[in-house]
C-alpha positions as CSV (number, residue, x, y, z in Angstrom):
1,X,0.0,0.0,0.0
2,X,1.6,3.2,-1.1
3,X,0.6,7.2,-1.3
4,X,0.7,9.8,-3.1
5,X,-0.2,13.2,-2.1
6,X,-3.3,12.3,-0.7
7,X,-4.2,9.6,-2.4
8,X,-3.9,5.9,-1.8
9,X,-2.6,3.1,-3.7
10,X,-2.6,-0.9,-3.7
11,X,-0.1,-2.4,-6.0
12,X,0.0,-6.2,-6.4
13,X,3.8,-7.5,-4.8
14,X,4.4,-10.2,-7.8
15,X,4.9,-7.0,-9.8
16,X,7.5,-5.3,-7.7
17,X,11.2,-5.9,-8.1
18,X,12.3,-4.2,-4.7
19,X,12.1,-1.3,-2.9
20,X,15.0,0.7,-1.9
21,X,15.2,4.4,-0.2
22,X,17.3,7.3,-2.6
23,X,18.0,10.8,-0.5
24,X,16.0,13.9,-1.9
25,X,19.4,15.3,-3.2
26,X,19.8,12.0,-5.5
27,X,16.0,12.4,-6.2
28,X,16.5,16.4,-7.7
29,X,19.1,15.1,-9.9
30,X,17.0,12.5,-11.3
31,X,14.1,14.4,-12.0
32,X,16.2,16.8,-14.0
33,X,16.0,16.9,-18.0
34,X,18.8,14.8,-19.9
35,X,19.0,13.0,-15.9
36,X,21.1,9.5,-16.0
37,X,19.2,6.8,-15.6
38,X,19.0,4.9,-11.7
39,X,20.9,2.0,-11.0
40,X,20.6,-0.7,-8.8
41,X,22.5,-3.5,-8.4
42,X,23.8,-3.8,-12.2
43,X,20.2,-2.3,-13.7
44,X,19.1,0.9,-15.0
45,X,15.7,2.3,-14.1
46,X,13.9,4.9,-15.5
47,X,13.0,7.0,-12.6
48,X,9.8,8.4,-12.3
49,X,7.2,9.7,-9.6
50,X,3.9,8.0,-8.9
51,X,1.7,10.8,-9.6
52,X,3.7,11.7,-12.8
53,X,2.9,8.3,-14.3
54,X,-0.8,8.7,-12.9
55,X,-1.1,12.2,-14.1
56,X,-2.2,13.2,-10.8
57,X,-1.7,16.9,-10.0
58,X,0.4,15.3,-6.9
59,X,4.3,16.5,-7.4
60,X,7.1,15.1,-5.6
61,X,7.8,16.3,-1.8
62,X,11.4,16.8,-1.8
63,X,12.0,20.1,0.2
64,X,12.7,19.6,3.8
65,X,12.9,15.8,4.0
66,X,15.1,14.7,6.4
67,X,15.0,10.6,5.5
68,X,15.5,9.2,1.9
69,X,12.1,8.4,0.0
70,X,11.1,5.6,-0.6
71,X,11.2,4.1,-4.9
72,X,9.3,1.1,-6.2
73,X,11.2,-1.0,-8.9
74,X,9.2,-2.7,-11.2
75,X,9.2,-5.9,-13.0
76,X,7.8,-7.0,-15.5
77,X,7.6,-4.1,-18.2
78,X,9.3,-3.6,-21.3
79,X,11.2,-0.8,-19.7
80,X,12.4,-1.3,-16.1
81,X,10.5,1.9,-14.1
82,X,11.8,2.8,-10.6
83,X,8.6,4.8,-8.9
84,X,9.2,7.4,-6.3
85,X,5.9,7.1,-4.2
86,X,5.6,9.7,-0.7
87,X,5.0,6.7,1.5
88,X,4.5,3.1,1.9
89,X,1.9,1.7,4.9
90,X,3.7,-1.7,4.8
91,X,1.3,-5.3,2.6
92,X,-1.2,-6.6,3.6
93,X,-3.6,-9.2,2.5
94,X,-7.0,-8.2,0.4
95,X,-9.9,-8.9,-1.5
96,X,-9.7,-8.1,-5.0
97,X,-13.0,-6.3,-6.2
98,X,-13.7,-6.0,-9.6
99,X,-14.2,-2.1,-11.3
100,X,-17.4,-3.7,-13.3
101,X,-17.7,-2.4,-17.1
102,X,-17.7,1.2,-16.7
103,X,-14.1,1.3,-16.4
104,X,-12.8,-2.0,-18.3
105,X,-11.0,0.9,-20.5
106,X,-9.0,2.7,-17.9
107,X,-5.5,1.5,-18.2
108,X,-3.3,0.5,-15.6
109,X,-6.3,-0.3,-13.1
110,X,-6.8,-3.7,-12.1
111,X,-9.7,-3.6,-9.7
112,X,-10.0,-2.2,-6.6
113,X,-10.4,-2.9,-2.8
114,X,-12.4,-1.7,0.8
115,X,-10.5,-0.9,3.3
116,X,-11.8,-1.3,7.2
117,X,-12.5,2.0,7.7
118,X,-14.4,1.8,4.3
119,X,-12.2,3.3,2.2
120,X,-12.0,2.4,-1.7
121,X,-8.0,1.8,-2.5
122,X,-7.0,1.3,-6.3
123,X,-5.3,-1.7,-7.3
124,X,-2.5,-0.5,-9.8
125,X,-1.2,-2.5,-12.5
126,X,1.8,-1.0,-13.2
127,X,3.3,-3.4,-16.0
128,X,0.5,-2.2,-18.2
129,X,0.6,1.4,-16.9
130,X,4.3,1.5,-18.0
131,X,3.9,0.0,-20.8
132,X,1.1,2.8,-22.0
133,X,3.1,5.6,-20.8
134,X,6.1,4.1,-23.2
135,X,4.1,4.1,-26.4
136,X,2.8,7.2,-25.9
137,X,5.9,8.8,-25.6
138,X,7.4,7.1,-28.2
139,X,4.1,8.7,-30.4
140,X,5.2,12.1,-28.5
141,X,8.7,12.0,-30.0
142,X,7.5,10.3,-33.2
143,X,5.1,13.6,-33.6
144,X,7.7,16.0,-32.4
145,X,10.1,14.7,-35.4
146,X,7.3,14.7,-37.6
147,X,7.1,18.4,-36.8
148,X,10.7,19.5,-37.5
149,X,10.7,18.0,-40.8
150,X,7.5,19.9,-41.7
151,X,9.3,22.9,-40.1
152,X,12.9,21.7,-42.1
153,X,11.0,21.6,-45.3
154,X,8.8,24.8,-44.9
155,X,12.0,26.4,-44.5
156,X,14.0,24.9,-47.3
157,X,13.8,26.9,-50.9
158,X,11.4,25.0,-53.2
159,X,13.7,23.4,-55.9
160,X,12.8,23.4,-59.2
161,X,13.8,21.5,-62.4
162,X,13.8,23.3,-65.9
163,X,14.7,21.5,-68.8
164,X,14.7,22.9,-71.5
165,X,17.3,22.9,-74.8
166,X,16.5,26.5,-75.7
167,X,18.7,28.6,-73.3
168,X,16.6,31.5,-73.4
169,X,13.9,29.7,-71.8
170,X,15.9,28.6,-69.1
171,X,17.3,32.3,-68.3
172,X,13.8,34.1,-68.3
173,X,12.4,31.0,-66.1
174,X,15.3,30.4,-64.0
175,X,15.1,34.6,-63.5
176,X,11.1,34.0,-62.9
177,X,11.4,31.6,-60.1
178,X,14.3,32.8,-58.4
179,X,13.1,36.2,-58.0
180,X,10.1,34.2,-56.0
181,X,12.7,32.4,-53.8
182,X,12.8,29.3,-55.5
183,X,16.3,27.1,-56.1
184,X,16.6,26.5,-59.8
185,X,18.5,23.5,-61.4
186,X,18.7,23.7,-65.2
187,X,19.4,20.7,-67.4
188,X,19.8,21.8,-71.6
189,X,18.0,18.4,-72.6
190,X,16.6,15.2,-71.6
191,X,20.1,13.3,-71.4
192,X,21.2,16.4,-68.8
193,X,18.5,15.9,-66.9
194,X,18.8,12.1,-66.5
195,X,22.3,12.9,-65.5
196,X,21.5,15.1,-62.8
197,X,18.6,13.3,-61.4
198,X,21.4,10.9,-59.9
199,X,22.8,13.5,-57.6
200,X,20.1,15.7,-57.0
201,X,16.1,15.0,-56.1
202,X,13.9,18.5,-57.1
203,X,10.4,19.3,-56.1
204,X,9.6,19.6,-59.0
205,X,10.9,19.2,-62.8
206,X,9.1,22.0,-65.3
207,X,10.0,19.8,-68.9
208,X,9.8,20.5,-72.8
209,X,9.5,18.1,-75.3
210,X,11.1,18.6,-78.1
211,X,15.1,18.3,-77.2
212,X,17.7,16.7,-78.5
213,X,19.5,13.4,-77.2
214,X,16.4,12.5,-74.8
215,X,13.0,14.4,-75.7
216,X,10.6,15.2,-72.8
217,X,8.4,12.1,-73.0
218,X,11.4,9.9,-72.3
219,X,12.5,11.8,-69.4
220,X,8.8,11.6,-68.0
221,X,8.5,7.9,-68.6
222,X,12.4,7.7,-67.1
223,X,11.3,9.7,-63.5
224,X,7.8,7.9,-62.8
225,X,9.8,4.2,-63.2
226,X,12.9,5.3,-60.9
227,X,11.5,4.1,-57.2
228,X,13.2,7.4,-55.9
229,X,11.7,9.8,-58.1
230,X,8.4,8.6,-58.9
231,X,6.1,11.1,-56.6
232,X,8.3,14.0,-58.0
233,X,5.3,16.2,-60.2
234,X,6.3,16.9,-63.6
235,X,4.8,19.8,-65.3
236,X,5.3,20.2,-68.8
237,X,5.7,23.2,-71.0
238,X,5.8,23.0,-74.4
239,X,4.7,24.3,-77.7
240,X,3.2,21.1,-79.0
241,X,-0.1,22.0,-77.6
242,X,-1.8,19.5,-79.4
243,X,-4.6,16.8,-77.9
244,X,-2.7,13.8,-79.0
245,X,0.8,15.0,-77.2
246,X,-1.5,16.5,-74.5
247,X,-2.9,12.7,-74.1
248,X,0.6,10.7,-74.5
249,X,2.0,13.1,-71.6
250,X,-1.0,12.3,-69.0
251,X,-1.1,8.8,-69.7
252,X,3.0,8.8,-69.0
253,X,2.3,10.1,-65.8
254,X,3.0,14.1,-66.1
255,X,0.6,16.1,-63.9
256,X,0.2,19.7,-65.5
257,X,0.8,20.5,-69.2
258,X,1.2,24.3,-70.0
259,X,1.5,25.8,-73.6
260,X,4.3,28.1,-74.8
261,X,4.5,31.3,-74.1
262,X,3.7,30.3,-70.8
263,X,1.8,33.3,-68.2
264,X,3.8,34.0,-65.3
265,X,1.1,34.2,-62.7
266,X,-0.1,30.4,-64.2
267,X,2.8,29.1,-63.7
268,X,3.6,29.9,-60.5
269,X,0.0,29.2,-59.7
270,X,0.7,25.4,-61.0
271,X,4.2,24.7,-59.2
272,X,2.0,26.0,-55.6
273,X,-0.1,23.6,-56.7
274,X,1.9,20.5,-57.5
275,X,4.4,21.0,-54.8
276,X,1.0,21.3,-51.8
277,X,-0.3,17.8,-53.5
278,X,2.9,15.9,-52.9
């Protein structure tokens, strides 16, 4: 039987390792961030307080102890947890009463019990309650990465792909995107392009058709069967504004085809586009 705060606690003995006694001052070092984890006897603990992993509004009492507290090892979970509780009232033996349906759900309970002065005491199973508290941390940090990259690649230029044989295209687009903060790579034809695919992965490729060594439908058909590339949008520009070329390029795989002269507001329009959908 154990406390915190105010509240009281059961917790079943075949789930409890040992219980030792750590001074207040070893206690304050543990409960700081980046702490070492506790040994004892050749095994690390995680060391944590009761009403932490309870998510009680009970914090540790460690100003103006005099005696070491007492800390709970626990066996059994996937991660060995040493528990810094206020006080233990010694074991005893009880009945085990069952919480009935309306909390089945509530984790790390395992029924309950009445105490002689009538009292309803908690029965703790800590393995479980443990094991929760690990998974959701492990989603904690798993979102908390997530979030960096978003924030890595919001930062990040968008880099864009123009390939083009005609190098007055690729100055006046190159100019175009670069005065709106993009990251231009330019390739002079399809072969180029290929080429520097290997060492470098854009957010998008803006393509023509017509080129020499490589024309724009091979380099499409090329990008959506590389593994690594394959999400990357294509948008092509060309001046074959035809149906049937329209037709061959969608069926390849290319998401947006633009005609020659090209408007500036479209395009930019169509990369914001392309680059939000992947």
């Amino acid at each position: 039987m154990v406390s915190t705060g105010e509240d009281f606690y059961a917790i079943p003995l075949n789930t409890i390792e040992g219980i030792v006694r750590v001074s207040t001052y070893e206690l304050e070092e543990y409960y700081k961030p980046d702490a070492p984890m506790y040994e004892y006897a050749g095994q690390e603990y995680r060391l944590q307080y009761l009403g932490s992993l309870l998510n009680s509004d009970h914090h540790p009492k460690l100003q103006g102890q005099a005696l070491p507290l007492p800390v709970i090892l626990v066996r059994g979970a996937e991660q060995p947890m040493a528990l810094q509780v206020d006080n233990l009232m010694g074991s005893r033996e009880i009945v085990v009463k069952s919480l009935g349906p309306q909390f089945s759900t509530v984790r790390g309970v395992s029924g309950a019990t009445i105490l002689g002065d009538g009292n309803v005491v908690v029965i703790l199973d800590l393995p479980a309650m443990i094991r929760s508290d690990i998974l959701s941390e492990r989603q904690r940090l798993a979102d908390l990465e997530k979030a960096r990259e978003s924030a890595r690649y919001e930062e990040r230029a968008t880099v864009v792909m123009v390939v083009d044989d005609s190098v007055t295209v690729r100055k006046v687009t190159s100019r175009l995107l670069e005065r709106n903060g993009m990251e231009v790579i330019t390739a002079k034809d399809g072969l180029d392009a290929v080429a520097q695919l290997q060492d470098h992965k854009p957010d998008i490729m803006l393509l023509d058709i017509e080129m020499p060594r490589m024309d724009g439908f091979e380099v499409a058909s090329f990008v959506r069967h590389d593994d690594n590339l394959r999400d990357m949008p294509i948008c092509m520009i060309t001046s074959r504004t035809g149906e049937k070329h329209r037709e061959r390029a969608l069926a390849i795989g290319v998401n947006e085809y633009l005609g020659k002269p090209f408007q500036e507001t479209e395009l930019l329009k169509t990369i914001e586009r392309l680059i939000g959908k992947q």
